[in-house]
C-alpha positions in Angstrom: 103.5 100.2 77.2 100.0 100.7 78.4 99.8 102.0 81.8 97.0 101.2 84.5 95.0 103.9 86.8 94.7 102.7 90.7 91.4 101.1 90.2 92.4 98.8 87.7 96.2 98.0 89.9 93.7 97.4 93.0 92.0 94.9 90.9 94.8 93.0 89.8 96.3 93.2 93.2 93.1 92.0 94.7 93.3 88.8 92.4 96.3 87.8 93.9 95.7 88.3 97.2 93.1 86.3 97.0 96.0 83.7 95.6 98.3 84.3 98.8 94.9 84.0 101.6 94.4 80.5 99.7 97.3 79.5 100.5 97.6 80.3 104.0 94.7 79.4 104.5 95.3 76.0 103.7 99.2 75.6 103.1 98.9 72.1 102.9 97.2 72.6 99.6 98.5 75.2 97.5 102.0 75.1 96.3 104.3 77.5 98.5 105.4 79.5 95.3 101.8 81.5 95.6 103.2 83.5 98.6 106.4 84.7 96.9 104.4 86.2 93.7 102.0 87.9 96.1 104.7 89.2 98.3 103.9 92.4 96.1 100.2 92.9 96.9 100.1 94.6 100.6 103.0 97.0 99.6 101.4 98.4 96.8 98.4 98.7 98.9 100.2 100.5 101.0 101.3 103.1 98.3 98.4 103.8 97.4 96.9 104.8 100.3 100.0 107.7 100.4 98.6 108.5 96.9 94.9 108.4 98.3 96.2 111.2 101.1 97.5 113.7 98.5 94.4 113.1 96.4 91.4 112.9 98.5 89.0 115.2 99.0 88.3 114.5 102.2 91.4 113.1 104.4 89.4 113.3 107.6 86.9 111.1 105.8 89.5 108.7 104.2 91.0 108.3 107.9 87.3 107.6 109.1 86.9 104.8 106.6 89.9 103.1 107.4 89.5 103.0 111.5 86.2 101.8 111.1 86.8 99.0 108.7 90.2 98.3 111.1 87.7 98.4 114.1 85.3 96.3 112.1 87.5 93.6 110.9 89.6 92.9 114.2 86.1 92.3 116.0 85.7 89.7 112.9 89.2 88.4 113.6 88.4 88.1 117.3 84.8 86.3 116.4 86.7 83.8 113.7 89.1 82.9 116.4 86.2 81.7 118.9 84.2 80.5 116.0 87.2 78.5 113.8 89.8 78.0 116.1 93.2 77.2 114.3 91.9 77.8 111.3 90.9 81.7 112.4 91.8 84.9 111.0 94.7 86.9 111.9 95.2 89.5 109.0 93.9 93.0 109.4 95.6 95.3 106.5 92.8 98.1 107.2 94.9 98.4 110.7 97.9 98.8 109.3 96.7 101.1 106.9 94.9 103.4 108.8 98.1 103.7 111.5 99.9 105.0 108.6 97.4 107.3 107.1 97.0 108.9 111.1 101.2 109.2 111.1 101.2 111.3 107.7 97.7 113.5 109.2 100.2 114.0 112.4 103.0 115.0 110.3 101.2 116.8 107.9 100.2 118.8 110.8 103.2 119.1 112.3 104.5 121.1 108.8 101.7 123.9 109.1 102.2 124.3 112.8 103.9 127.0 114.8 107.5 126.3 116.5 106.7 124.9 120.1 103.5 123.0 119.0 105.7 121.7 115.5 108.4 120.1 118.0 105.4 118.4 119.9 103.8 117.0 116.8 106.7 116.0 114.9 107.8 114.3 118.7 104.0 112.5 118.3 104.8 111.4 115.0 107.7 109.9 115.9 106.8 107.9 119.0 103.2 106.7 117.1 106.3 105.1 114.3 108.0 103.4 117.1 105.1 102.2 118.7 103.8 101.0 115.3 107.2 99.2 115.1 106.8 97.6 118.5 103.4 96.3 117.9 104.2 94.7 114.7 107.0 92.8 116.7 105.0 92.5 120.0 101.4 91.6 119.7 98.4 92.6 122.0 97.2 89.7 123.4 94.0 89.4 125.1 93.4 86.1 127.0 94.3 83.2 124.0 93.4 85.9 121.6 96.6 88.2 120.2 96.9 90.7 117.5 99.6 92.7 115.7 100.7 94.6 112.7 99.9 93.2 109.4 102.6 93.8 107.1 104.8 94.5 109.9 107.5 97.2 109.5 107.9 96.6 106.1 104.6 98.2 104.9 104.7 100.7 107.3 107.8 102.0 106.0 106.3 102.0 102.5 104.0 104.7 104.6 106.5 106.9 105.8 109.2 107.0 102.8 107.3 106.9 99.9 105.0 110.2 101.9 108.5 111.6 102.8 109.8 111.8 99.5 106.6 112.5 97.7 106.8 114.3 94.5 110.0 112.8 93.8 109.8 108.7 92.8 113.5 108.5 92.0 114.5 109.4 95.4 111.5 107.5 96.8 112.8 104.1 95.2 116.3 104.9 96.2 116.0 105.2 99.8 113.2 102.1 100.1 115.5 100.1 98.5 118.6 101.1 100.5 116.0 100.2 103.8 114.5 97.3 101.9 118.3 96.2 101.9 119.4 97.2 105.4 116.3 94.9 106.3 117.3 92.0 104.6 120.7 92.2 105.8 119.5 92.9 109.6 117.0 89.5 109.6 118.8 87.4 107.1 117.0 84.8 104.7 116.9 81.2 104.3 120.6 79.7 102.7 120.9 77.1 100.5 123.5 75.8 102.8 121.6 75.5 105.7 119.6 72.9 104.1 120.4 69.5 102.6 116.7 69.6 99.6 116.7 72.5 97.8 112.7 71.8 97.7 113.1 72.6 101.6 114.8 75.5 101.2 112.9 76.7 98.3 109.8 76.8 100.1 111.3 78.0 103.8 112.3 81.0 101.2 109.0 81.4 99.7 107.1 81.1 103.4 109.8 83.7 105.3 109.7 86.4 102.4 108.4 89.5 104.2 111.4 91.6 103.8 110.5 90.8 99.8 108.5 94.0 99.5 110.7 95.5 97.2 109.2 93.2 94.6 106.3 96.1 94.3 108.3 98.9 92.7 108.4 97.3 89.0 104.0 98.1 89.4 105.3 101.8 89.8 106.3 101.5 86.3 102.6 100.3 85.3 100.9 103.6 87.4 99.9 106.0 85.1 98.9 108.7 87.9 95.4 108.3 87.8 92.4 107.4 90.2 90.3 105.7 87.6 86.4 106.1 87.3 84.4 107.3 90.4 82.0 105.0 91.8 81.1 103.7 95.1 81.6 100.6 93.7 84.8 101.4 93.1 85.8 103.0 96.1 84.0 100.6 98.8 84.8 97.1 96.8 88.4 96.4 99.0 86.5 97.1 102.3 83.9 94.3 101.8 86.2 91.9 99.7 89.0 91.9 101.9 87.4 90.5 104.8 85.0 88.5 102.4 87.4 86.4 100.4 89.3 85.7 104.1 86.1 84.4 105.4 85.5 82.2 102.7 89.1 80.6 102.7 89.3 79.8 106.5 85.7 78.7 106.2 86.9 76.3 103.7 89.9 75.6 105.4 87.6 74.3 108.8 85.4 72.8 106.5 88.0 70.8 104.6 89.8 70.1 108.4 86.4 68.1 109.4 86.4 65.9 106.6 
């Protein structure tokens, strides 16, 4: 089986997410299947950037990049939600991931550090997880205007356990599934039961499958360890598509609204 570095996964991912922002972006449109074959996409995002910390040159750089494209695109979110109304932009994956990178720099710290000031830093770590937890249930909201955790718990624990674990993928697709379970067993998931159309249910499922992000490990299988060729192309593409393609969709979406 031929094996792909993390430029061409990011591609691939990057088509589909594209898929999954058409369709909420007009849900009306696009079948409700698209958002349980993407359910994959942010997760795997997510592991990369706890490859991208081990690999980097640079992690105060890496961490630079990814506050000041989170900065960047919540000030677009913020202008799409004057501009667009209900058809504004919520998403924000560059926040999500740069909280995560910060919690490994904080624990990565914490492991070098001497006794007292390794209690206080491990202490830090744990209180900037819970309050990433909170926010992702709780959003900050600023007059009409409210914001939270993209990904919500679920990619953030993709964060912490696969960076935990690191070095050893059995145990780190052992414990995310045993959390990925507890998860779905602490929120629950559409029944059949509960609804008399299958069609109904079907697509509640499809719509409410967050706690799906198990559906990323099979790529694990596909990673053959490698970053790929170096190219700025290469490493700035995700910052400008990401909030691109989202741009385009909810433009789209208002446009098609005013018809």
């Amino acid at each position: 089986m031929k094996k792909w570095n993390v430029n061409q996964l990011k591609y691939f991912a990057a088509f589909f997410m594209a898929l999954d922002s058409m369709y909420l972006a007009m849900p009306l449109i696009i079948p409700s299947w698209f958002h349980l074959i993407t359910r994959f996409v942010s997760p795997l995002f997510s592991f990369f950037v706890v490859e991208g910390f081990f690999h980097t040159r640079s992690r105060k750089k890496y961490l630079l990049r990814l506050w000041v494209a989170a900065v960047l695109m919540q000030a677009g979110d913020y202008l799409s939600s004057l501009l667009l109304g209900k058809d504004s932009i919520s998403d924000n994956i560059f926040l999500t991931l740069a909280i995560g990178f910060s919690l490994m720099c904080v624990m990565e710290c914490a492991k070098k550090a001497e006794r007292g000031r390794k209690v206080l830093l491990y202490a830090a770590a744990v209180l900037l997880c819970m309050g990433s937890a909170v926010f992702s249930v709780y959003p900050v909201t600023i007059g009409s205007y409210a914001f939270g955790l993209e990904g919500s718990i679920q990619n953030l624990s993709v964060i912490v356990i696969f960076y935990l674990f690191y070095g050893n993928r059995r145990k780190q697709v052992i414990v995310f599934l045993i959390w990925n379970a507890l998860l779905i067993a602490l929120t629950g998931l559409p029944m059949p039961g509960d609804y008399g159309d299958a069609g109904i249910w079907f697509s509640d499922l499809c719509f409410n499958s967050e706690n799906f992000t198990f559906l990323f490990l099979p790529f694990l299988l596909l990673y053959n360890g490698k970053k790929g060729k170096k190219s700025a192309f290469n490493r700035y593409f995700f910052y400008v598509f990401y909030p691109a393609h989202l741009w385009f969709f909810h433009l789209l979406a208002a446009g098609l609204r005013s018809l």
